[in-house]
C-alpha positions in Angstrom: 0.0 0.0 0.0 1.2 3.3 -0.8 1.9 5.9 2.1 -0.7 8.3 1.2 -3.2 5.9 0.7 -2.0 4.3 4.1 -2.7 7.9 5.6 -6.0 7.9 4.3 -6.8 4.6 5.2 -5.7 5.8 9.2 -7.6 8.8 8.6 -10.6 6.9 8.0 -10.1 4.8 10.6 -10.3 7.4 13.4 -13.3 8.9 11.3 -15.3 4.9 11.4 -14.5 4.2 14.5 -15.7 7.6 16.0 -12.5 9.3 17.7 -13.1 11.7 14.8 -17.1 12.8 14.5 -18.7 15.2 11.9 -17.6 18.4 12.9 -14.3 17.5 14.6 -11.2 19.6 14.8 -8.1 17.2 13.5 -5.3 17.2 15.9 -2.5 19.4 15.2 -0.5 18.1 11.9 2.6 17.0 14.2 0.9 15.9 16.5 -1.5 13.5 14.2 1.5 12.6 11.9 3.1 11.5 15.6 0.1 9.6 16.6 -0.6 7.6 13.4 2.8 7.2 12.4 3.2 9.0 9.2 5.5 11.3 8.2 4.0 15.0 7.7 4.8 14.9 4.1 1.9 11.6 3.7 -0.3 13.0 6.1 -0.6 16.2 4.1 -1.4 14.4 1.1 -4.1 12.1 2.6 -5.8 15.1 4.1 -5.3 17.0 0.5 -6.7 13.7 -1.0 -10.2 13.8 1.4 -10.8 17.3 1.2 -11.4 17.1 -2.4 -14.0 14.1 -1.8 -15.4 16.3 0.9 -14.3 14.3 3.9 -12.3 16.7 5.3 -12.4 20.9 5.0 -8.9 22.5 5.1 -9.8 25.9 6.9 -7.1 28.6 6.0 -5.8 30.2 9.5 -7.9 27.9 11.6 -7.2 24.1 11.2 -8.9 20.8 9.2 -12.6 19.9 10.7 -14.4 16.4 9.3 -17.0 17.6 7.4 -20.7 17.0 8.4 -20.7 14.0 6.2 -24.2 14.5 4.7 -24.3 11.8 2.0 -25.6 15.0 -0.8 -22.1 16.4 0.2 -20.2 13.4 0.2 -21.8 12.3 -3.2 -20.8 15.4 -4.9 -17.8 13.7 -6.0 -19.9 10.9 -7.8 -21.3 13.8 -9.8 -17.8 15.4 -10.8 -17.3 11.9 -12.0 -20.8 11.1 -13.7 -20.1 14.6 -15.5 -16.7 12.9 -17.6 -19.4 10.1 -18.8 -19.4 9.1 -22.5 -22.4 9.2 -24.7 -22.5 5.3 -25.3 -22.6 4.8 -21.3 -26.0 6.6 -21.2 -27.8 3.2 -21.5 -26.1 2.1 -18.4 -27.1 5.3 -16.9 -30.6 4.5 -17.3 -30.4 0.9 -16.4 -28.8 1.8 -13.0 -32.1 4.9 -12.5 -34.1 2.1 -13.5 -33.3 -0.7 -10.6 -32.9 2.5 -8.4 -35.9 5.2 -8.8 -38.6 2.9 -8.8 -37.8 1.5 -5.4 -37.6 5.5 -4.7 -40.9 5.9 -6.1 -42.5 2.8 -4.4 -40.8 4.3 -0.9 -42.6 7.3 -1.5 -46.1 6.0 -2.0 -46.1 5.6 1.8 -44.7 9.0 3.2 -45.5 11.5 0.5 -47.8 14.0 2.1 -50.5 15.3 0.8 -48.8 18.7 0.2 -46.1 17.5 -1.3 -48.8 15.6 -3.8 -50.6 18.4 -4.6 -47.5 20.2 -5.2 -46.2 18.0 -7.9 -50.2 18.0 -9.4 -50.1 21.8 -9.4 -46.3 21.1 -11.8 -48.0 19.3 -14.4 -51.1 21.2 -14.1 -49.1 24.6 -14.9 -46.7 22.5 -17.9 -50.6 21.8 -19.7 -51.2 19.6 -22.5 -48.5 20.8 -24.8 -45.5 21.8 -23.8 -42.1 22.4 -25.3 -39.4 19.4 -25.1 -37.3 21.4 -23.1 -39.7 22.4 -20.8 -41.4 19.0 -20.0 -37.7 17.6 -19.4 -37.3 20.4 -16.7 -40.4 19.4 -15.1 -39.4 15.6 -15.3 -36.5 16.6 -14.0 -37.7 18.3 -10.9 -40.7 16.0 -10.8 -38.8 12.7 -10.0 -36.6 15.1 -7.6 -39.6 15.8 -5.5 -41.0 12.2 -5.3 -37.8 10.7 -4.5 -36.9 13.1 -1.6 -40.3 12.0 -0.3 -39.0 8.8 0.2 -37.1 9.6 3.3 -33.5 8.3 2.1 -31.1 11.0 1.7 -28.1 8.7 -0.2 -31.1 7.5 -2.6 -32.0 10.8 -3.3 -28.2 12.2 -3.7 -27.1 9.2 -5.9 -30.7 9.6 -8.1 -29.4 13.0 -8.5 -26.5 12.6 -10.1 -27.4 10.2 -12.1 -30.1 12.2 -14.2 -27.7 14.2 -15.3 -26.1 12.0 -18.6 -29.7 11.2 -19.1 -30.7 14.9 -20.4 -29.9 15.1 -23.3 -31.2 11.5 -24.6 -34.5 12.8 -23.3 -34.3 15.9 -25.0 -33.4 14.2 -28.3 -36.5 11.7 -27.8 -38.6 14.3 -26.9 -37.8 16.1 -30.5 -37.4 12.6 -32.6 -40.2 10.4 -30.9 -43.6 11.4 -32.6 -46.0 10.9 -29.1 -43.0 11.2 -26.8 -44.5 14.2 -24.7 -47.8 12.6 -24.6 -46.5 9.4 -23.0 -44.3 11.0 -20.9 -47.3 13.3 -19.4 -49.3 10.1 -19.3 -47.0 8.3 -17.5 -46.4 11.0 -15.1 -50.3 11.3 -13.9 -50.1 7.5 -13.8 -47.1 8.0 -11.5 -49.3 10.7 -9.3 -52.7 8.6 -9.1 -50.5 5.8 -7.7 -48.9 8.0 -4.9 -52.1 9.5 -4.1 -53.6 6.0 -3.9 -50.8 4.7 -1.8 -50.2 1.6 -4.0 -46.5 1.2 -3.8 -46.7 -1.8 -6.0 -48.3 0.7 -8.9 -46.2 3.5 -8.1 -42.5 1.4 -8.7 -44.8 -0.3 -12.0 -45.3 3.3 -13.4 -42.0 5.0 -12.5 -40.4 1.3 -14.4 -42.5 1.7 -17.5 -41.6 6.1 -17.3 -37.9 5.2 -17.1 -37.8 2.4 -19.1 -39.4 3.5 -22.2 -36.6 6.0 -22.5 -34.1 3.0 -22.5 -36.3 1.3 -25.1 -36.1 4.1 -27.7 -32.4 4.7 -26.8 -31.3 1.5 -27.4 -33.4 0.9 -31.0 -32.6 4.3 -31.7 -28.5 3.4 -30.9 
């Protein structure tokens, strides 16, 4: 194993194990280095190494504090990553969102309130019948965002996020290629909603599968 990565590795350690908590000031760097056994050189890279995955936050003037370690922060990285993807990975995109968001979706059915549900009714009700591509993929966009933070998981919800990034575009270009693409899509949407407000979990992850799903399905003809 290499040094730094040993570093991290002690560094992580402390973090697990709880001597270091969300929040926590590290020990002085001499001190640490002393205490884990690393030369200052190592230790300074591990800690560079775990700021940039938002682990640690290197304060100028004042010290390094473990972050809070909220999974949207610590997932951030996934979408600095998911943002180098190549067009002939979106399939794979869309197969991972489609194991993932309807367990979201079927999560949801039984703690969406009825706010939140009239919320997302009042969405499609001000997108109407016919709107533009671009504006209906917004609206999915921000649609699926609100049902899946309804389902209480916070990592779900952060790794949904970045994943419907690399799927943009391929909805745009349906949207503009597929003759009754925006009619399905607002079909399936309602579908989506009746389910939630009926609290059928079982419909609710059926719909959000056939929503995502159909996506794949022209992609992959259309690839």
């Amino acid at each position: 194993m290499a040094v730094t990565d040993e570093a991290i590795e002690k560094i992580k350690d402390m973090i697990v194990s709880g001597a270091l908590r969300p929040g926590d000031r590290l020990p002085k760097e001499s001190e640490l280095a002393a205490e884990l056994g690393l030369s200052r050189n190592s230790l300074r890279e591990a800690v560079r190494a775990l700021s940039l995955i938002r682990i640690l936050d290197v304060r100028q003037g004042d010290g390094t504090y473990v972050t809070s370690l909220d999974p949207q922060l610590l997932l951030e990285a996934l979408s600095f990553v998911v943002d180098f993807h190549r067009d002939d990975t979106v399939l794979e995109f869309l197969a991972v969102r489609r194991i993932l968001e309807p367990a979201a979706t079927a999560m949801a059915s039984t703690r969406i309130t009825e706010a939140e549900l009239d919320a997302l009714t009042e969405q499609l009700d001000v997108l109407g019948a016919a709107p533009s591509v671009e504006e209906l993929v917004a609206c999915d966009l921000e649609f699926h965002r609100g049902i899946v933070q309804s389902s209480g998981n916070s990592v779900l919800c952060s790794l949904l996020d970045g994943l419907s990034g690399p799927t943009t575009r391929a909805r745009i270009w349906r949207g503009l290629t597929q003759e009754d693409a925006v009619s399905r899509t607002l079909h399936e949407h309602r579908a989506i909603l009746a389910a939630l407000r009926d609290r059928d979990a079982e419909a609710a992850r059926s719909w959000a599968t056939v929503h995502i799903a159909s996506v794949e399905q022209w992609l992959r003809s259309t690839l």
